[in-house]
C-alpha positions as CSV (number, residue, x, y, z in Angstrom):
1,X,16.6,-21.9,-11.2
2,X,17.0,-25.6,-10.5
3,X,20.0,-25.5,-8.5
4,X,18.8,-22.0,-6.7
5,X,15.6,-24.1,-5.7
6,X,17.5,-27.4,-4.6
7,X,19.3,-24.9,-2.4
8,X,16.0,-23.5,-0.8
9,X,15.1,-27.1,0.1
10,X,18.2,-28.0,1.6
11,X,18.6,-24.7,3.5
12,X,14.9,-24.8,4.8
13,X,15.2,-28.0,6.0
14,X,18.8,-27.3,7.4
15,X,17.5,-24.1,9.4
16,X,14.8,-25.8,10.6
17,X,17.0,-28.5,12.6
18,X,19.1,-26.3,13.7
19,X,16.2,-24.4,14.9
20,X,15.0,-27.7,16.7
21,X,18.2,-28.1,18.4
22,X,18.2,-24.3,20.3
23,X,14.6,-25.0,21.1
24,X,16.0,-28.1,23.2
25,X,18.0,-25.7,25.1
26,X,16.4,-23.3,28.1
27,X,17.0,-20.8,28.9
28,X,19.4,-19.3,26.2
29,X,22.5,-19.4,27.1
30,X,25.9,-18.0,25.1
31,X,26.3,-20.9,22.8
32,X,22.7,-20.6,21.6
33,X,21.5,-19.2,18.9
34,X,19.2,-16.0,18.5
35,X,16.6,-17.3,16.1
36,X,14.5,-15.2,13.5
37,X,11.5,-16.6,11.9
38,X,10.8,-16.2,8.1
39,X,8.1,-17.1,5.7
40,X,8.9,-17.2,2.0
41,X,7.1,-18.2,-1.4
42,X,8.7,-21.5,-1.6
43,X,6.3,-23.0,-3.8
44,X,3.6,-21.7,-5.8
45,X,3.2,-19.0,-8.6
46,X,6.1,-16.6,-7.1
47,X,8.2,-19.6,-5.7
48,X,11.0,-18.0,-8.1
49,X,10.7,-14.2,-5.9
50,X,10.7,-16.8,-2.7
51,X,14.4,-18.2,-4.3
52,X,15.5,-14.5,-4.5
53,X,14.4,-14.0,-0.7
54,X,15.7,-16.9,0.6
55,X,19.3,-16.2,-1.2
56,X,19.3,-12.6,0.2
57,X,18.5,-13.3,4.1
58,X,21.0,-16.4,3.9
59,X,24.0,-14.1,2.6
60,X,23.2,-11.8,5.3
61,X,22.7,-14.3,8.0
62,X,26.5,-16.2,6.5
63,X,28.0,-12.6,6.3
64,X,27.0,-11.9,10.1
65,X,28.0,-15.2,12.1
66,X,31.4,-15.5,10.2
67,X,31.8,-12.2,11.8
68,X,31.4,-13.9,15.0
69,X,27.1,-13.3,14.8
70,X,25.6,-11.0,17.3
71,X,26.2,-10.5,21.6
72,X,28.6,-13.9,21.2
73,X,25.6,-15.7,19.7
74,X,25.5,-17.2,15.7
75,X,21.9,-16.6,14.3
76,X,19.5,-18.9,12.5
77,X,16.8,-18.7,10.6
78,X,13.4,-20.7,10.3
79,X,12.2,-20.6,7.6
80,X,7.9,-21.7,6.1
81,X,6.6,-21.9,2.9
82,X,3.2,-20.0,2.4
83,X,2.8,-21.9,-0.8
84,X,2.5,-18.0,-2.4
85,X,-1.5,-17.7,-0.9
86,X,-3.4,-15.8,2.0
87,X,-4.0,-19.1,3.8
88,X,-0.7,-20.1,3.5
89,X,0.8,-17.2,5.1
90,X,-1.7,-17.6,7.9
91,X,-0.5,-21.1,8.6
92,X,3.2,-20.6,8.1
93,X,3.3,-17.6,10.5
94,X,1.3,-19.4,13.0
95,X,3.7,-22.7,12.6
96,X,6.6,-20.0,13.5
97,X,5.3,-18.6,16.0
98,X,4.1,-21.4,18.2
99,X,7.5,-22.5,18.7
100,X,8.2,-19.7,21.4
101,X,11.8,-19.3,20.5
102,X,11.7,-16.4,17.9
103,X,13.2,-13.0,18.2
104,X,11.8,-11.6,15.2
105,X,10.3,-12.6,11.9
106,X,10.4,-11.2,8.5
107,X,7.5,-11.7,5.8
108,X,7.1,-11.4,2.2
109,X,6.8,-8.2,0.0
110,X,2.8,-9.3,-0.5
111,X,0.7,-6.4,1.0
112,X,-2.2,-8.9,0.6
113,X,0.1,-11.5,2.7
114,X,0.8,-9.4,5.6
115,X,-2.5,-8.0,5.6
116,X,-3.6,-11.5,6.3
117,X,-0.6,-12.6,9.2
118,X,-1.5,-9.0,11.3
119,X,-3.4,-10.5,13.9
120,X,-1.6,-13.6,14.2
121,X,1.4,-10.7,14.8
122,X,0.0,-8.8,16.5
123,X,-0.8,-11.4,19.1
124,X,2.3,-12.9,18.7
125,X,3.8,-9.4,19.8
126,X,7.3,-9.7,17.6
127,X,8.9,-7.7,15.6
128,X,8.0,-8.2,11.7
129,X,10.0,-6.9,8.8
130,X,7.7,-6.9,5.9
131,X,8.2,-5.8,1.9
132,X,5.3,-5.1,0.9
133,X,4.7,-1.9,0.0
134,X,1.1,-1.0,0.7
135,X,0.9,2.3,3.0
136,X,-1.8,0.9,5.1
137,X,0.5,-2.2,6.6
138,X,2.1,0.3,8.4
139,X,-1.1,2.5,9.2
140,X,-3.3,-0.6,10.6
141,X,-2.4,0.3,14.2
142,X,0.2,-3.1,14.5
143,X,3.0,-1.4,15.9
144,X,5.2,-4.8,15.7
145,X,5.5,-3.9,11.8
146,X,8.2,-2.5,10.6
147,X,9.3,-1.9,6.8
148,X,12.3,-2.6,4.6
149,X,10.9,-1.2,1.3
150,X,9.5,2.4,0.8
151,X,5.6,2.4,0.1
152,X,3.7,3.4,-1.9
153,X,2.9,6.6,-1.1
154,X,6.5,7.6,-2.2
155,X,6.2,5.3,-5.1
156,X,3.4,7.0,-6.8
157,X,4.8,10.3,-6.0
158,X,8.2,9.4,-7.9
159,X,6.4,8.2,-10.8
160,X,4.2,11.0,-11.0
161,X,6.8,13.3,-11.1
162,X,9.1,11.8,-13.3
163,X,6.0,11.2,-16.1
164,X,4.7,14.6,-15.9
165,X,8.2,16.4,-15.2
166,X,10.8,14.5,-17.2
167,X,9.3,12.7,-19.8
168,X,6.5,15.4,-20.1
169,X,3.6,13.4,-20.4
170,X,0.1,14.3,-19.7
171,X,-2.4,11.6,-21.2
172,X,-2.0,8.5,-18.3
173,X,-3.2,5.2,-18.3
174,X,-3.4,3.3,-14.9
175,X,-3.3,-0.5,-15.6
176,X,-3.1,-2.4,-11.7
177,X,-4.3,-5.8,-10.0
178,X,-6.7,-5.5,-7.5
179,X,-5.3,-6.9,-4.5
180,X,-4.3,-4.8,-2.0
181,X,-0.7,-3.2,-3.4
182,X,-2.4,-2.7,-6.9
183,X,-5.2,-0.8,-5.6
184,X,-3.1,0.7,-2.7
185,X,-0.9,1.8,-6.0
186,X,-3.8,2.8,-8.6
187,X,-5.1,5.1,-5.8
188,X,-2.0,6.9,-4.2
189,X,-0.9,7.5,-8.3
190,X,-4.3,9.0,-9.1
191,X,-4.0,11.5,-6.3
192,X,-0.4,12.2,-7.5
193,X,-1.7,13.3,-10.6
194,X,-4.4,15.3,-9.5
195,X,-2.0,17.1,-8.1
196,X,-0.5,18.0,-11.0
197,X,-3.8,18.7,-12.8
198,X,-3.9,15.5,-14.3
199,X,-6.6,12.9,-14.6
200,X,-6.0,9.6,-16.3
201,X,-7.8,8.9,-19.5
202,X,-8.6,5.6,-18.5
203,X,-8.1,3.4,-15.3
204,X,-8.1,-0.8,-15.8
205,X,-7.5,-3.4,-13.3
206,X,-7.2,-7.4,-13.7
207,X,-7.1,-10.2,-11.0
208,X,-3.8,-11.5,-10.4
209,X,-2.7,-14.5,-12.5
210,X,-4.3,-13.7,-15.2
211,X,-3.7,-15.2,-18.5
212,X,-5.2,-12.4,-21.0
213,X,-5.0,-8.8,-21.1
214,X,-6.5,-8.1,-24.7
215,X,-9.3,-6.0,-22.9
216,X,-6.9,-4.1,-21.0
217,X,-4.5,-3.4,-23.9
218,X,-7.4,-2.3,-26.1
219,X,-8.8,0.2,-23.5
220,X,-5.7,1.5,-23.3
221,X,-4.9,0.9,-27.4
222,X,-8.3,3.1,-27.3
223,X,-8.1,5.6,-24.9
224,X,-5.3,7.8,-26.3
225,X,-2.8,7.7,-23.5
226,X,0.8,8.7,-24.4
227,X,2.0,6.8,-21.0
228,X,1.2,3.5,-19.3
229,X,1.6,3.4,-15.4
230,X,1.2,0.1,-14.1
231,X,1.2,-1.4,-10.3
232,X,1.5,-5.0,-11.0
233,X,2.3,-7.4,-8.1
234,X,3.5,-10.5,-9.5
235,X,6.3,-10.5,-11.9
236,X,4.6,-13.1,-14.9
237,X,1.7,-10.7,-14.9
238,X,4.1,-8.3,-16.0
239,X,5.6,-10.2,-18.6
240,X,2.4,-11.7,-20.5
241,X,0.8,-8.2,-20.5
242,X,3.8,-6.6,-22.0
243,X,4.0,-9.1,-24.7
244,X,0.6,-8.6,-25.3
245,X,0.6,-4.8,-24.9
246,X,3.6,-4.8,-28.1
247,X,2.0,-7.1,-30.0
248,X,-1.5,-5.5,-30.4
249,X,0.9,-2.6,-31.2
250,X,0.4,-0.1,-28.5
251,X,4.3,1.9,-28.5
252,X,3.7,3.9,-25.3
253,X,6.2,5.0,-22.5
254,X,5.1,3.2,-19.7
255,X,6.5,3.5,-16.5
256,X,5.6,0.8,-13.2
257,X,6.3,-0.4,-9.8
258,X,9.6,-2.6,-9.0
259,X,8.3,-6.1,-10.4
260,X,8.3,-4.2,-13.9
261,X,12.5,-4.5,-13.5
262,X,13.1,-7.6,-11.8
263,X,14.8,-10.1,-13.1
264,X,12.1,-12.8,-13.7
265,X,10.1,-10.1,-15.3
266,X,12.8,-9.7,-17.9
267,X,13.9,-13.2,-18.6
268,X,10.1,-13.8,-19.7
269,X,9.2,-10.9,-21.4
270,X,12.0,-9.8,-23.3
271,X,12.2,-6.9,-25.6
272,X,8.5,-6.8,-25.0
273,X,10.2,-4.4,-21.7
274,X,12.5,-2.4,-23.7
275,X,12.8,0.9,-22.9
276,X,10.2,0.8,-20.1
277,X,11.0,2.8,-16.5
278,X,10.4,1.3,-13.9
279,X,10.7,2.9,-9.7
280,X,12.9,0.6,-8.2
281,X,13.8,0.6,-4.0
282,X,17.1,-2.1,-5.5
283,X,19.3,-0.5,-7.9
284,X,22.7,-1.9,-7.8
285,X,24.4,1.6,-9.3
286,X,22.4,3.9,-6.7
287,X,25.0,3.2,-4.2
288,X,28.1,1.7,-2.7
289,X,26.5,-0.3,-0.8
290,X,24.3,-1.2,-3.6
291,X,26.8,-2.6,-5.7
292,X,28.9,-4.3,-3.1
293,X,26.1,-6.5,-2.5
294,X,25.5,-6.8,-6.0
295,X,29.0,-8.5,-6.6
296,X,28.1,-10.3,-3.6
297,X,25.0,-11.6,-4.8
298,X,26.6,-12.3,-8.1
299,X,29.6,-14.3,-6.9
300,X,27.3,-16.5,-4.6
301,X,24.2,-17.5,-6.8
302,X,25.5,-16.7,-10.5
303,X,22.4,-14.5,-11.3
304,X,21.7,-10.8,-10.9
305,X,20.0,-9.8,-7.8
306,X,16.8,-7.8,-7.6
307,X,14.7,-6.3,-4.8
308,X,13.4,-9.7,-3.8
309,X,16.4,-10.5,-2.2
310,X,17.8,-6.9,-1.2
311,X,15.5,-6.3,1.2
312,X,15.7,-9.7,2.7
313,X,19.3,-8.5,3.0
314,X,19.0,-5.5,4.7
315,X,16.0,-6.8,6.8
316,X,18.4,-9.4,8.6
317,X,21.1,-6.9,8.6
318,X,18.6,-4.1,10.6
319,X,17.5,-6.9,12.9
320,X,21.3,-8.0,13.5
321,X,22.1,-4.4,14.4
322,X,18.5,-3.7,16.4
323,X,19.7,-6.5,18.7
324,X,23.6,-5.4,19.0
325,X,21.9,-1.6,19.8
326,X,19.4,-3.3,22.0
327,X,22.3,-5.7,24.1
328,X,18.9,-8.3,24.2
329,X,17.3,-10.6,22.7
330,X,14.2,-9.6,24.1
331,X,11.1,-8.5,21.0
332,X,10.3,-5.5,22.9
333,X,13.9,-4.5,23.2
334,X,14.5,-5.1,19.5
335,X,11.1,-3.7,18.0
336,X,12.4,-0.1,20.0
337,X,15.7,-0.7,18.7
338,X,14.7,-0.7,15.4
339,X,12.5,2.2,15.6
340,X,15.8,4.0,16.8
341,X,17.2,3.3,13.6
342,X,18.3,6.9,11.6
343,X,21.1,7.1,9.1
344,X,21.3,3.2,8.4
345,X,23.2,2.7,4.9
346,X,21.7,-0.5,3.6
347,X,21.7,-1.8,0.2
348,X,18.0,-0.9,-0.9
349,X,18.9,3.0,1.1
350,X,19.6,4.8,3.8
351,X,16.8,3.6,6.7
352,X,15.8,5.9,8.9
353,X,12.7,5.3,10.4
354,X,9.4,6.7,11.4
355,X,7.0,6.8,14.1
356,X,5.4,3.8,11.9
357,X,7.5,1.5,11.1
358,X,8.8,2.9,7.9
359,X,12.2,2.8,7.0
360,X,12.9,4.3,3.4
361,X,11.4,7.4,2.2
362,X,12.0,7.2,-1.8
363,X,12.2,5.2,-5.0
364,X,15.3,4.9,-7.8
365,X,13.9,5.4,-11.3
366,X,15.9,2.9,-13.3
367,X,15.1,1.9,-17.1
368,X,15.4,-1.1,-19.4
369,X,17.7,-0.5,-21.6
370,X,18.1,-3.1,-23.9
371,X,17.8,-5.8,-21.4
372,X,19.5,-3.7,-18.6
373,X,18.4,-1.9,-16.2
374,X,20.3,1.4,-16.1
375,X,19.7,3.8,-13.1
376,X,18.5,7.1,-13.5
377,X,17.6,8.9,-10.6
378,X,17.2,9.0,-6.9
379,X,13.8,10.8,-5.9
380,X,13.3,11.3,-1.9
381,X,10.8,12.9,0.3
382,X,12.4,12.1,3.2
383,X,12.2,15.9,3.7
């Protein structure tokens, strides 16, 4: 990821004086640029899911002013580290916003993240596309959020259904970290089960980061489950406790949220994911449009892409086409824009969105097989 990471310097600090040079111009005129704002993981334990992000929004944002940008204007992007914390998301939102040249910003897929940045939003009053997945971001009463992932409410649903229906499963483990997308996850599964009749034989959750797992794989070794349903946020965590879950021997189906089948995930972990199923909102063979920007992503950074950077994708993309809808610039004229959206073929689905900011209403089931992830099924609630 070396040269990937050189690029996120260079590009960071090249948005960021080009950024500087529209902010020396006032009012906007038709040379100027429209400007989002955008906070990534640049450094810290998910700098490598910040990479992904970064590498998504830019091929968007190059795809769109070759194209001659948006209302005769090219667009640029500012973009902050939040050093992959709380704190730093406060600071690298408020560092965006205080310039007073934004049209919209786009987050991080950390529900804990954009839990934290809400209020500096909120009074901000722009436009935010966020990833994470966490029903409640989209609930708080912020109506300047707006999503590019499903949540989890469809999430658990999908994985419910294909366990119990599909593989035919009954005995479930829950294994999740407790921030807010774990627990977000862990709950909206176990009433997706109950539904079904089913109540999991044992429920674990670990803080994020975390180095061992041998108490969590031996409750589950122990509790006779036949499936393993995690709702892990950060990708390593997925990888050291499937390593450890095959080496203490425990063989069960296990099925998980999107970082169970992104790329970083696999590189560390290995076989230790083979044959696991993972929901995925990114799965280049889902769609056309899928797989076009999978070539695309291919040809331009020599790796595979994963959700990380697909949503990033279709984020700039909505906002590009919020603002052509809109003929302004103006936040308020975007944020109704976008909640027009219906029908939008992007790569991570077809958006159409809600009364709350939500664009996609189900998941992909794709599985590991062998080291590649093979899609399965679409599952929608849309309806």
């Amino acid at each position: 990821m070396k040269k990937t990471s050189s690029w996120l310097a260079v590009f960071a600090a090249a948005t960021t004086t080009a950024t500087a040079l529209a902010l020396a111009s006032s009012p906007v005129r038709a040379a100027d640029p429209i400007t989002f704002g955008m906070m990534t993981e640049s450094t810290g334990p998910s700098s490598e899911a910040g990479v992904y992000q970064a590498n998504g929004a830019k091929l968007a944002l190059d795809e769109i002013n070759k194209s001659g940008g948006v209302l005769g204007h090219q667009l640029v992007l500012l973009n902050e580290d939040n050093q992959s914390t709380n704190p730093g998301s406060v600071l690298a939102i408020s560092k965006l916003t205080s310039s007073g040249n934004l049209s919209a910003l786009i987050a991080t897929v950390r529900s804990t993240q954009i839990q934290a940045i809400s209020p500096t939003v909120m009074r901000a009053r722009l436009p935010i596309m966020v990833g994470g997945t966490d029903v409640g971001l989209t609930h708080a009463n912020n109506p300047w959020i707006l999503r590019a992932r499903p949540n989890d409410g469809y999430s658990a649903k999908v994985i419910a259904d294909y366990g119990v229906n599909t593989l035919k499963l009954k005995k479930w483990a829950i294994v999740y970290s407790t921030d807010a997308f774990g627990n977000g996850g862990k709950n909206n599964l176990t009433a997706a089960l109950k539904v079904a009749g089913i109540t999991p034989v044992v429920v674990q959750g670990f803080t994020s980061n975390s180095q061992d797992f041998t108490p969590v794989v031996l409750a589950v070794k122990n509790s006779g489950a036949d499936i393993i349903a995690t709702y892990i946020a950060n990708s390593t965590d997925v990888a050291i406790f499937g390593k450890q879950l095959r080496q203490l021997g425990v063989k069960d189906a296990w099925i998980g949220s999107p970082s169970l089948s992104t790329a970083t995930a696999m590189q560390l972990a290995g076989d230790a994911l083979y044959g696991s199923y993972s929901i995925a909102d990114f799965a280049p063979d889902s769609s056309p449009e899928a797989q076009a920007y999978a070539q695309k992503y291919r040809a331009a950074y020599k790796v595979e892409p994963d959700f990380y950077s697909a949503w990033a994708y279709d984020s700039v993309k909505l906002l590009a086409l919020a603002i052509k809808t809109a003929n302004s610039t103006k936040p308020d004229d975007i944020s109704k824009a976008l909640h027009a959206i219906k029908g939008y073929k992007g790569v991570e689905g077809v958006y159409t969105f809600d009364a709350n900011g939500d664009g996609l209403h189900g998941y992909n089931v794709v599985k590991n097989d062998n080291g590649k992830i093979v899609f399965v099924k679409h599952i929608d609630f849309s309806q």
